[in-house]
C-alpha positions in Angstrom: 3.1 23.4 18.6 0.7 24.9 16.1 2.8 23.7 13.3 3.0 20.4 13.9 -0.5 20.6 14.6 -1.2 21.7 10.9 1.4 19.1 9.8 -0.7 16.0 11.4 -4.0 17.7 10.1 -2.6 17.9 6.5 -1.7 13.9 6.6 -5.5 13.1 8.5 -6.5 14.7 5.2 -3.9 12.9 3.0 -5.0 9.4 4.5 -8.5 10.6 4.5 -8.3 11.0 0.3 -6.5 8.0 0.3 -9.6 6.0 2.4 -12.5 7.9 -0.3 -10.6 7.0 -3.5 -10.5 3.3 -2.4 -14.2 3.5 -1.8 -14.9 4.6 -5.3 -14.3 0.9 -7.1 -16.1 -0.8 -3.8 -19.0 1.5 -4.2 -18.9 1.1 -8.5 -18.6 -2.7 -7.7 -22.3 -2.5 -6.0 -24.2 -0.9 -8.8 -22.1 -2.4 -12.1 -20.7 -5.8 -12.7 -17.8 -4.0 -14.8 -15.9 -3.4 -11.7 -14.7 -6.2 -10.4 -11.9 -5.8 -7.8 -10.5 -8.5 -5.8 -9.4 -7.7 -2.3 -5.5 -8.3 -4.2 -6.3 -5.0 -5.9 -7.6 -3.4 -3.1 -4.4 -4.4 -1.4 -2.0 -3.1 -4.1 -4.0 0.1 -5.0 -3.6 0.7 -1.3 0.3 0.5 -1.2 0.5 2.3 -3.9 -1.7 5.2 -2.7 -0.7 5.3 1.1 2.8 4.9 -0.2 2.5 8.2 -2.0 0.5 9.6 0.6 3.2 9.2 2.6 5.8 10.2 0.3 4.6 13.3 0.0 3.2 14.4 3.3 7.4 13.2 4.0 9.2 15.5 0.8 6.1 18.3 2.3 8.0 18.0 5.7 11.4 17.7 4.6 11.8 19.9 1.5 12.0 23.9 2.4 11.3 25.2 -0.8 8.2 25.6 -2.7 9.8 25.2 -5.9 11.0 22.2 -5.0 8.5 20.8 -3.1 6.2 21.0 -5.9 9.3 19.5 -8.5 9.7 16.5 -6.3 6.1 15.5 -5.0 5.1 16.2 -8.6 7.8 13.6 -10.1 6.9 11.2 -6.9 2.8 11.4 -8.5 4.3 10.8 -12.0 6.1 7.4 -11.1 2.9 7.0 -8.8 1.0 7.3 -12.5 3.4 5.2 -14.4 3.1 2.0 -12.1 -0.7 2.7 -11.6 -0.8 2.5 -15.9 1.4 -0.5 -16.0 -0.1 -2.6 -13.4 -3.3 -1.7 -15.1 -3.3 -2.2 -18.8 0.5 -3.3 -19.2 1.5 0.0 -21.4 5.3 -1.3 -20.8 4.6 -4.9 -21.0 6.6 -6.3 -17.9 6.2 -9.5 -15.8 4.0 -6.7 -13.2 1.0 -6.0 -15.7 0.6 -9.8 -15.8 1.6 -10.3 -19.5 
């Protein structure tokens, strides 16, 4: 019981992250006119960062070694970088990043 206890605590703090780093730009947006996020990229940038969330609060369930837990969840944050990148400035230039 006290495992699954710490399990369910560790994704209320997962989530939680997820909830203060989607604040950031709403907050930015009050005090600066260079941030200007629709409520489309609020949506995405939530996907994308529950999704991860998720992702790695499963591979931290699933996964029995440390090595490997690390290895996995840090390739999971890598794509997780690569995607943010693209959809933001385009660095591949697909039909995502708008070009």
């Amino acid at each position: 019981m006290n495992q699954l206890l710490l399990k369910n605590i560790r994704l209320c703090i997962l989530l939680s992250v997820v909830v203060l780093l989607l604040l950031i730009p709403l907050v930015a947006m009050q005090f600066s006119r260079e941030v200007n996020w629709t409520g489309f990229d609020f949506s995405v940038m939530a996907v994308l960062l529950f999704g991860t969330a998720i992702l790695c609060e499963f591979i931290l369930r699933k996964v029995k070694s440390f090595k490997n837990r690390v290895l996995i969840c840090g390739i999971a944050l890598f794509l997780f970088f690569v995607l943010w990148a693209e959809i933001a400035v385009g660095i591949f230039g697909s039909p995502i990043a708008g070009s």
